[in-house]
TORMIVO-459710 format. One record per residue: chain; residue in three letters; x, y, z of N, C-alpha, C in turn. Coordinates in steps of 0.001 Angstrom, whole numbers. Atoms other than C-alpha are relative to their C-alpha. Layout:
BEGIN
+-------+-------+---------+---------+---------+---------+---------+---------+---------+---------+---------+
: rolum : pamar :     nc1 :     nc2 :     nc3 :    cac1 :    cac2 :    cac3 :     cc1 :     cc2 :     cc3 :
+-------+-------+---------+---------+---------+---------+---------+---------+---------+---------+---------+
:     A :   ALA :       X :       Y :       Z :       X :       Y :       Z :       X :       Y :       Z :
...
+-------+-------+---------+---------+---------+---------+---------+---------+---------+---------+---------+
# end
This chain:
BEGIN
+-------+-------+---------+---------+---------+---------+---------+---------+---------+---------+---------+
: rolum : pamar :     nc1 :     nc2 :     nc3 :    cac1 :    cac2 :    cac3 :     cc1 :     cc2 :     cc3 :
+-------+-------+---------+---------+---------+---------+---------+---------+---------+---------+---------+
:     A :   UNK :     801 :   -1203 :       0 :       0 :       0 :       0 :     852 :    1279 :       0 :
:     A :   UNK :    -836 :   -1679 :     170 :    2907 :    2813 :     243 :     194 :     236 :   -1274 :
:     A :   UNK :    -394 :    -543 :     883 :    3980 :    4840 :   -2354 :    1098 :     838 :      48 :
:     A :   UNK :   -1225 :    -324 :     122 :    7308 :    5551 :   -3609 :     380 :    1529 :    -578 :
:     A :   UNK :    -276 :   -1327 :     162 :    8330 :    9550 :   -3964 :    1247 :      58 :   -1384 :
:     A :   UNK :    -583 :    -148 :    1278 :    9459 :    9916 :   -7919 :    1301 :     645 :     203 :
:     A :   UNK :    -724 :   -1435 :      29 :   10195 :   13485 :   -7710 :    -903 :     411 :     685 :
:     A :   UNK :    1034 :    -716 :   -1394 :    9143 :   16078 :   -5390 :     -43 :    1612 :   -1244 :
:     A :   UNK :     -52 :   -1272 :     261 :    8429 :   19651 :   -7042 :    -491 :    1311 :     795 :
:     A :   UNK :     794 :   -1247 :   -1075 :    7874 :   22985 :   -4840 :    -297 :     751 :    -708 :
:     A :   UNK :    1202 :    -715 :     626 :    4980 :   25055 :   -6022 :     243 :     873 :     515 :
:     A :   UNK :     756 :   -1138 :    -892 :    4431 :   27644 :   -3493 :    1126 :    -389 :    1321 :
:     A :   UNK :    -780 :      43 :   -1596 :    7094 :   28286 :    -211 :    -797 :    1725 :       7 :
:     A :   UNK :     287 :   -1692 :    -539 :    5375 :   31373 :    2126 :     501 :    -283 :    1058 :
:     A :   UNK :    -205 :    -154 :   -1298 :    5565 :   31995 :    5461 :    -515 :    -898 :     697 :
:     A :   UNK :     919 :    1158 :   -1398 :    2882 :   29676 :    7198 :      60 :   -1323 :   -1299 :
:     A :   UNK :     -82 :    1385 :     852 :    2717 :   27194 :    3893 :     716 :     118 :   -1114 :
:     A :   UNK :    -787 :     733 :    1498 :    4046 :   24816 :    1279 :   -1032 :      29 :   -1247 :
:     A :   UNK :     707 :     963 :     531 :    2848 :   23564 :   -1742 :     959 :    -816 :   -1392 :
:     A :   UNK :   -1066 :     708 :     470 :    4527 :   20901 :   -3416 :   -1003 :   -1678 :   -1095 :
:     A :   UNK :     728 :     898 :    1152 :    3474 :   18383 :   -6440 :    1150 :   -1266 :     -26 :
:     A :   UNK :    -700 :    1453 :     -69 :    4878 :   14518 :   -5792 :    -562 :    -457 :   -1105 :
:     A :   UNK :     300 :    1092 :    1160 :    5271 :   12176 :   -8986 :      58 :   -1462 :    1115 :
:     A :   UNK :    -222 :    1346 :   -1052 :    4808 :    8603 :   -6695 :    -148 :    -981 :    -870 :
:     A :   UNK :     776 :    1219 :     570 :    4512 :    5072 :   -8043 :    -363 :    -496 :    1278 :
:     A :   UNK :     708 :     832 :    -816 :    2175 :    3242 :   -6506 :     211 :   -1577 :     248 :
:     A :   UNK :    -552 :    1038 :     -31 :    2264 :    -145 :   -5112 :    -422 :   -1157 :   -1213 :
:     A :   UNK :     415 :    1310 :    1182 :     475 :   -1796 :   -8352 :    1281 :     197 :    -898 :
:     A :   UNK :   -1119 :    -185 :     644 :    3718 :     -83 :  -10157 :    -623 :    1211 :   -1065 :
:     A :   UNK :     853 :    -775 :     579 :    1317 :    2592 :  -11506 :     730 :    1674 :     143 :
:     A :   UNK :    -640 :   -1555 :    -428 :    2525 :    6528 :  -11699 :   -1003 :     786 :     375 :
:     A :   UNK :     692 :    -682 :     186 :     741 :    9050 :  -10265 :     192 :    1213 :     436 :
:     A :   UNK :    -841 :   -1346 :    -521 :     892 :   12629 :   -8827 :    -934 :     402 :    1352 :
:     A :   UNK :     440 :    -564 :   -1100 :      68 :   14424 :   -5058 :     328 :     772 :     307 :
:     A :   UNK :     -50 :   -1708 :    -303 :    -716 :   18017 :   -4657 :    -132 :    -413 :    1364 :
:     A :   UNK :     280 :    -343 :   -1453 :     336 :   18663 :   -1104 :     674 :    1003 :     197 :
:     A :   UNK :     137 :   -1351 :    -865 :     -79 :   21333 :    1313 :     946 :    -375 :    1031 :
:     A :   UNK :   -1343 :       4 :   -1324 :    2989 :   21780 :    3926 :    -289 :     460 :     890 :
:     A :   UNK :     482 :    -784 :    -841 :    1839 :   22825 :    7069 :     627 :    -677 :    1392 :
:     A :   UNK :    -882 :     300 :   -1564 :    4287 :   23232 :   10631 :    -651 :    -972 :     802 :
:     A :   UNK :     693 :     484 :    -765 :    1655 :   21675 :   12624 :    -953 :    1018 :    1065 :
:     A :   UNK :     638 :   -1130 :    -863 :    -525 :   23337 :   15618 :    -432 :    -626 :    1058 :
:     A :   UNK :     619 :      50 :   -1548 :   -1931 :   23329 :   18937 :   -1830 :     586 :     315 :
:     A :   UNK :    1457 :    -689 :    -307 :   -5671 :   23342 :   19778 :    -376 :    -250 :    1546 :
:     A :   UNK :     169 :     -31 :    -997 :   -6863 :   24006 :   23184 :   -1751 :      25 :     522 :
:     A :   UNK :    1839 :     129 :     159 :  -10265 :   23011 :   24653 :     140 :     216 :    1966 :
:     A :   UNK :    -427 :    -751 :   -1397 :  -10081 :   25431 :   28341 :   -1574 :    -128 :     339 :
:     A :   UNK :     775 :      12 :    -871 :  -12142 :   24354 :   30649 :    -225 :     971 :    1174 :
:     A :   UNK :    -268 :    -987 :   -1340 :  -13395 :   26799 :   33603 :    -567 :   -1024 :    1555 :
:     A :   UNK :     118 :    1277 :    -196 :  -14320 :   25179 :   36791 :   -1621 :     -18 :     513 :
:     A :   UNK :    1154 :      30 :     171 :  -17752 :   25977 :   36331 :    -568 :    -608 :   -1049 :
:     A :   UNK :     283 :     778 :    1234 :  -18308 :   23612 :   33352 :    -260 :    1090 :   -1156 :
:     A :   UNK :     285 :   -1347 :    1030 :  -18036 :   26743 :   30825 :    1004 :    -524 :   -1001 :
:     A :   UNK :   -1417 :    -124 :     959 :  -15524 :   26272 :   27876 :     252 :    1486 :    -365 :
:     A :   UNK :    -497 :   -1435 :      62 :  -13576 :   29425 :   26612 :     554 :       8 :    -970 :
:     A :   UNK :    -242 :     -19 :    1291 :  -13960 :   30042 :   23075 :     440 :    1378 :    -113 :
:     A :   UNK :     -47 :   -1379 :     535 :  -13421 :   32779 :   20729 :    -382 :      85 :   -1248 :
:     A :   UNK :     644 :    -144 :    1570 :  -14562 :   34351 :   17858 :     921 :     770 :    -872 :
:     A :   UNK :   -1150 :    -786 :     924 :  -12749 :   35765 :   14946 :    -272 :    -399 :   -1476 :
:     A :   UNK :     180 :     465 :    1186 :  -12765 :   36070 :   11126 :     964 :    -669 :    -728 :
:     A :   UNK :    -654 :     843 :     805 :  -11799 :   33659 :    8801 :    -296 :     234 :   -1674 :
:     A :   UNK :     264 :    -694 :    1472 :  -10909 :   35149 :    5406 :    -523 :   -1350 :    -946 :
:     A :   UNK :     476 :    1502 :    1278 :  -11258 :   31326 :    3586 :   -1646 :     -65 :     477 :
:     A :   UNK :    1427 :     224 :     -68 :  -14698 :   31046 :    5091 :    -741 :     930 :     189 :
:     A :   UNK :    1480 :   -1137 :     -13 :  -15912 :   34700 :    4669 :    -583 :     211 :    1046 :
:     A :   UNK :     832 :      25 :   -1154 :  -17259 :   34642 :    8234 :     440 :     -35 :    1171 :
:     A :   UNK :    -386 :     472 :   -1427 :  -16642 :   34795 :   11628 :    -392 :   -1280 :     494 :
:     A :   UNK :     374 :    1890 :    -549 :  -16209 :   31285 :   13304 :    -241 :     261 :    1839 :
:     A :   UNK :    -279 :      91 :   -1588 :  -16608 :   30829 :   17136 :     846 :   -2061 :     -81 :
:     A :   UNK :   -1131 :     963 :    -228 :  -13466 :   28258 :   17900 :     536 :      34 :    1304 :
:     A :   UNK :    -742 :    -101 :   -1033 :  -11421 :   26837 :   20166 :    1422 :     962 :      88 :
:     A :   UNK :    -820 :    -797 :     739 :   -8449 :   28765 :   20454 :    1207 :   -1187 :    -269 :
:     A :   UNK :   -1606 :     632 :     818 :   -5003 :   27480 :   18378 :     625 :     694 :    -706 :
:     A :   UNK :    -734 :    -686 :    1307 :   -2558 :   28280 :   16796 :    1602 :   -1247 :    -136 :
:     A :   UNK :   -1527 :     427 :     276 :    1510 :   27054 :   15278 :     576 :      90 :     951 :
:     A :   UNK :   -1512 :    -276 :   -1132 :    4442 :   26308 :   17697 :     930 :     568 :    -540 :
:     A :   UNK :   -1442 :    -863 :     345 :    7324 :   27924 :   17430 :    1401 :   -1047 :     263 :
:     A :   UNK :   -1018 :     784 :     -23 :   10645 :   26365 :   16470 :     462 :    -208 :    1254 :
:     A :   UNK :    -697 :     543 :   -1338 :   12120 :   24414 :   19518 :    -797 :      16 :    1214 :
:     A :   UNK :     565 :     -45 :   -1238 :    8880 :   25225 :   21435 :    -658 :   -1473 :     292 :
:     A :   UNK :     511 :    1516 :    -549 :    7414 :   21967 :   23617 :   -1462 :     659 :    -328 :
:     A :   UNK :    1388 :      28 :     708 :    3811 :   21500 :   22317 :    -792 :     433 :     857 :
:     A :   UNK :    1128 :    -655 :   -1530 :    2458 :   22173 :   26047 :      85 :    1169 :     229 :
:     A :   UNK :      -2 :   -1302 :     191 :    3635 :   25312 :   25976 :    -211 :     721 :    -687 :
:     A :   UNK :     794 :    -592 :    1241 :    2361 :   26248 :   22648 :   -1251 :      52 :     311 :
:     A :   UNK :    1367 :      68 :    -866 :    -836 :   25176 :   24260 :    -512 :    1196 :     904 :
:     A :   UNK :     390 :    -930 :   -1243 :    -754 :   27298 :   27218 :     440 :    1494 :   -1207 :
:     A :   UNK :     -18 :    -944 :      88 :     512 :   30003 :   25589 :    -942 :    1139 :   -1592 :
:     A :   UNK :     997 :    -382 :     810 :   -1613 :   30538 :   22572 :   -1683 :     332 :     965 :
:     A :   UNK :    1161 :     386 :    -842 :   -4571 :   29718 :   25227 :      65 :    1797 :     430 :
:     A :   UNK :     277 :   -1366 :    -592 :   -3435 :   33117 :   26808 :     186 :    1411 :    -723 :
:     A :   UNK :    -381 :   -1349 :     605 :   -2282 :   35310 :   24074 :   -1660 :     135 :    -679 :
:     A :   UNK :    1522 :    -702 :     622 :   -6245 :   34875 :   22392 :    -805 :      13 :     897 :
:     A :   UNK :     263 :    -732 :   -1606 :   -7729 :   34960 :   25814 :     -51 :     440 :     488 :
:     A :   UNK :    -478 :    -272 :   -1034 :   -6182 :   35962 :   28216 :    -496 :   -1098 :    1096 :
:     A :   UNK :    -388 :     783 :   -1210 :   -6222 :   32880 :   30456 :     761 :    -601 :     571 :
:     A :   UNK :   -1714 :    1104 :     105 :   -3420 :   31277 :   31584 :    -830 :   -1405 :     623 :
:     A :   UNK :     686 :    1342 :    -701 :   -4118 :   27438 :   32126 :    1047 :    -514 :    1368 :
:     A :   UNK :   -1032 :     632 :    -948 :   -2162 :   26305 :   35684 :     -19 :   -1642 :    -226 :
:     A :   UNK :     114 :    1497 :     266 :   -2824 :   22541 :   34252 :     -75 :      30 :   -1534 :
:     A :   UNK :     -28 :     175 :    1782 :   -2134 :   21412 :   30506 :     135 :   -1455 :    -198 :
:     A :   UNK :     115 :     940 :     543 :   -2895 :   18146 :   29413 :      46 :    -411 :   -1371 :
:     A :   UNK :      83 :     183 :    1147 :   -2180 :   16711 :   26239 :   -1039 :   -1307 :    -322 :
:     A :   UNK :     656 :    1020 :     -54 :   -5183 :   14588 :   24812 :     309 :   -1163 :    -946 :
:     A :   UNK :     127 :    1503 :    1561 :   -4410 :   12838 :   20993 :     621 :    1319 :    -984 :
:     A :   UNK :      86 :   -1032 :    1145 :   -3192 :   14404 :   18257 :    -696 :   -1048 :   -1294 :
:     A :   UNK :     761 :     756 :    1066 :   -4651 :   13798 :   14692 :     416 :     876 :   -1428 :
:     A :   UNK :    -121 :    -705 :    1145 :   -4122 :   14945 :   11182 :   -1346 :     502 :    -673 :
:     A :   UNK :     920 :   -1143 :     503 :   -6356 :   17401 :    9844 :    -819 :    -634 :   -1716 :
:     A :   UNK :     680 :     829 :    1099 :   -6627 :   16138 :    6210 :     783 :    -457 :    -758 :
:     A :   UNK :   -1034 :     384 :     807 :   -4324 :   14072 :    5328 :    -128 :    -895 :   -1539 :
:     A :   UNK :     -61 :     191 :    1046 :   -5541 :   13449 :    1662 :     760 :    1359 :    -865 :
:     A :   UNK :    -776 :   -1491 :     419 :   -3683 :   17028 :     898 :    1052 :     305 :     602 :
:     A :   UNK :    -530 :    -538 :    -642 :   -2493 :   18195 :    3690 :    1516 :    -818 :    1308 :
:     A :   UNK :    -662 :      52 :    -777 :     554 :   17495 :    6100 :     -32 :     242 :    1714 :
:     A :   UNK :     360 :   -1089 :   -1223 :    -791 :   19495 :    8894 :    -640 :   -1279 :    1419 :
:     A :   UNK :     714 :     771 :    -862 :   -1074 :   17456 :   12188 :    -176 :     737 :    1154 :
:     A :   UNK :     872 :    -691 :   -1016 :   -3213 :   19132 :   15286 :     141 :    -504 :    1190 :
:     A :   UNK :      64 :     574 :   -1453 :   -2546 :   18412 :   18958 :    -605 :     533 :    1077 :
:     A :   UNK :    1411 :    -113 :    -509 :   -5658 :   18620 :   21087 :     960 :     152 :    1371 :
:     A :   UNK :    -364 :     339 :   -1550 :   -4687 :   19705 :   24849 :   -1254 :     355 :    1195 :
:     A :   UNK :     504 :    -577 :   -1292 :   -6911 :   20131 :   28201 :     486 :    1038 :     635 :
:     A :   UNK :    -766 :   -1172 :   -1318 :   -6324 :   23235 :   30031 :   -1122 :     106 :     668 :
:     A :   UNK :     730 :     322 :   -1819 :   -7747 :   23436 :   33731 :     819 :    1222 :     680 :
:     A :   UNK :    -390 :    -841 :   -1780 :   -7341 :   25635 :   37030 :     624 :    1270 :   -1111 :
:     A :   UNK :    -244 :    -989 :     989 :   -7619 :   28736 :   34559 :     437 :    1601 :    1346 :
:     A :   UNK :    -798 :   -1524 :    -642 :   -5850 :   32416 :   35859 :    -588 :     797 :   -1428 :
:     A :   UNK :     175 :   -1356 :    1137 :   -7741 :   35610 :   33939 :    1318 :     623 :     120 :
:     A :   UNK :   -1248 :    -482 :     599 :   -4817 :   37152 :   32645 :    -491 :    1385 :    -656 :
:     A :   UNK :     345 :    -767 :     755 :   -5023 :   39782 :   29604 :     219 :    -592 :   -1331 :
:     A :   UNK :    -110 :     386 :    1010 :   -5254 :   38878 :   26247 :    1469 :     880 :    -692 :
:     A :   UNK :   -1357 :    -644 :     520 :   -2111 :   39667 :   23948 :     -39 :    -515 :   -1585 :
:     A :   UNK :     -40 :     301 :    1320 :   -3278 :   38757 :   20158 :     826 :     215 :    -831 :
:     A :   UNK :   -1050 :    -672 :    1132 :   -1150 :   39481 :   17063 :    -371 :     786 :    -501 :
:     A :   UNK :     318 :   -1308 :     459 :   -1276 :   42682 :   15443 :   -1041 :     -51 :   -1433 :
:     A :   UNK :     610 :     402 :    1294 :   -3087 :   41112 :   12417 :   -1565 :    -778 :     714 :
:     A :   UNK :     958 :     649 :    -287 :   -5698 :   39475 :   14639 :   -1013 :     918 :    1010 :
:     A :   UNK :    1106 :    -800 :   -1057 :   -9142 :   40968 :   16463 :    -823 :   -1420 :     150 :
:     A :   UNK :     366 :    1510 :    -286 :  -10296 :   38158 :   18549 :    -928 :     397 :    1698 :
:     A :   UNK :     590 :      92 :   -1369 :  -13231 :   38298 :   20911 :      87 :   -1500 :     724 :
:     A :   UNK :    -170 :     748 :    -870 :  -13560 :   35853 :   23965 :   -1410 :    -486 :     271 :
:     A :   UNK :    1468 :     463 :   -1061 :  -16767 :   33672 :   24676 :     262 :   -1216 :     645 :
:     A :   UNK :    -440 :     725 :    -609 :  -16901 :   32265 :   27482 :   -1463 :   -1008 :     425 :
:     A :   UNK :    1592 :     488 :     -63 :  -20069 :   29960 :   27848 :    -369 :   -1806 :     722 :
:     A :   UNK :     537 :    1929 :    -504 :  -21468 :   26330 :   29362 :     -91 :   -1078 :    -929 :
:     A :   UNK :      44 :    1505 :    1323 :  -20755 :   23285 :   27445 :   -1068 :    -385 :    -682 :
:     A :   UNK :    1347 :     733 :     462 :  -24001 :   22321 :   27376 :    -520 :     989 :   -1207 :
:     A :   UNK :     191 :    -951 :    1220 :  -24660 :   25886 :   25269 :     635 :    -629 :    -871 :
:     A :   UNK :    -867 :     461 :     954 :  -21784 :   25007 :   23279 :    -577 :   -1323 :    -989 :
:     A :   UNK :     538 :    1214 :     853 :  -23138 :   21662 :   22295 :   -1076 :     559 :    -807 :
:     A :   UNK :     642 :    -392 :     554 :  -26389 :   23258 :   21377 :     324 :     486 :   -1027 :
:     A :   UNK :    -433 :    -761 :    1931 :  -24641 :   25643 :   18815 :     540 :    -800 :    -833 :
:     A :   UNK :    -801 :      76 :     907 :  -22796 :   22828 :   17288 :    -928 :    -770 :    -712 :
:     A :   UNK :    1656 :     957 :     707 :  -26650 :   20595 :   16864 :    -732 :     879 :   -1046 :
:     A :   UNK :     519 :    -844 :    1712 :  -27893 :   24034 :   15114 :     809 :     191 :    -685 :
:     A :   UNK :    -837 :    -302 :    1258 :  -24827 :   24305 :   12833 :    -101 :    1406 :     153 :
:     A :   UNK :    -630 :   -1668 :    -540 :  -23966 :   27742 :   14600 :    1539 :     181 :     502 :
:     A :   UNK :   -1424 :      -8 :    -358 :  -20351 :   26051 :   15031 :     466 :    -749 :   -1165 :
:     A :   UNK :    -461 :     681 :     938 :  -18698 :   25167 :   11975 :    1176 :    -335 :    -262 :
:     A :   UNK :   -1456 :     516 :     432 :  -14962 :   24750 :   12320 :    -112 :   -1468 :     870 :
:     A :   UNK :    -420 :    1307 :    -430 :  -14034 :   21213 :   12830 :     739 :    -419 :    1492 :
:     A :   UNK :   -1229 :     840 :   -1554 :  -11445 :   21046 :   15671 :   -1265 :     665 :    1059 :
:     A :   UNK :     499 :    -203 :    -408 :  -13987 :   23025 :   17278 :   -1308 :    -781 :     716 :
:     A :   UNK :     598 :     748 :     -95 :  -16676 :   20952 :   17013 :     590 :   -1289 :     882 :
:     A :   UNK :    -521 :     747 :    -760 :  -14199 :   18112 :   18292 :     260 :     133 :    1305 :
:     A :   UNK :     218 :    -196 :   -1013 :  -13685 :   20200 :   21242 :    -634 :     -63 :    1053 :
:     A :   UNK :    1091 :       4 :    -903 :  -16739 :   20906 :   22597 :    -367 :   -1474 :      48 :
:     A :   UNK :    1073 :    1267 :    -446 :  -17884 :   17048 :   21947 :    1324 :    -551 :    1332 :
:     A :   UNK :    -664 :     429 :   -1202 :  -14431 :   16306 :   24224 :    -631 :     406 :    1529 :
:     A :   UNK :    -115 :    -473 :   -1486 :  -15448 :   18691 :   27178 :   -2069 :    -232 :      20 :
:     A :   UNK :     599 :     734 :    -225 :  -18745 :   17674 :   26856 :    -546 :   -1745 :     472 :
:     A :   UNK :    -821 :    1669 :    -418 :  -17798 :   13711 :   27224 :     438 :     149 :    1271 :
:     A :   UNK :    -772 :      -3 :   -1142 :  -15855 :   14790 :   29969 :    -561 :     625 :    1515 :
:     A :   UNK :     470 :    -535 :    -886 :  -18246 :   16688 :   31767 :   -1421 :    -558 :     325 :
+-------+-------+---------+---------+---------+---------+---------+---------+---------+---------+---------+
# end
């Protein structure tokens, strides 16, 4: 079932992505080609309060035209440990700091394209802080009861994916 890497060609190098066109043979001995997307990896955080609330946010998303309400995430930074990408994304779109960070699973996003694999953490025993976004980002904070949360994701009032995965975790869990 693997497939053997011909040639590799790079399409597209930016800042946050790749894109790169593989010639592979396959294992029947067949040729074929795979547009993929290069992507560092990331950190998604599903912050519990200890009132059964999760602690989303909202923000626009130029590919989907719309503001999403999400968990928050974002990219690590070279040489950073993944728990601390966790916590600290958690507090720069926030402002919470988590005093507990759990890592739950990670998973790949879509790996018929993409490269990009996602590592899901718990944060607990939350500290309000101040938020500290990037200069490119306007990011409100909702902070709300799981059980809401679930509701918005039954009317399709929550449409990003990891999101959705979130809330069904801290729902499960709660």
């Amino acid at each position: 079932m693997r497939e053997r890497t011909i040639k590799s060609k790079r399409i597209y190098s930016g800042s946050l992505l790749g894109l790169r066109k593989d010639t592979v043979k396959l294992a029947t001995g067949r040729i074929s080609t795979r547009e993929i997307c290069e992507h560092p990896g990331a950190v998604a955080v599903i912050a519990l309060t200890s009132k059964k609330e999760i602690v989303l946010i909202r923000q626009y998303r130029k590919p989907a035209e719309r503001v999403l309400l999400e968990i928050p995430a974002g990219i690590f930074k070279a040489g950073e440990k993944l728990a601390e990408a966790a916590r600290r994304e958690l507090e720069e779109e926030t402002g919470f700091y988590a005093r507990r960070v759990r890592k739950c699973f990670s998973v790949f996003i879509s790996p018929g394209y993409s490269t990009e694999e996602l590592h899901y953490f718990l944060a607990t025993d939350l500290k309000k802080t101040a938020q500290r976004y990037e200069e490119d980002e306007h990011i409100e904070v909702a902070v709300m009861p799981i059980a809401k949360a679930w509701r918005m994701v039954e009317q399709g009032k929550v449409r990003d994916n990891k999101t959705v995965v979130g809330i069904t975790i801290a729902r499960w869990m709660s």
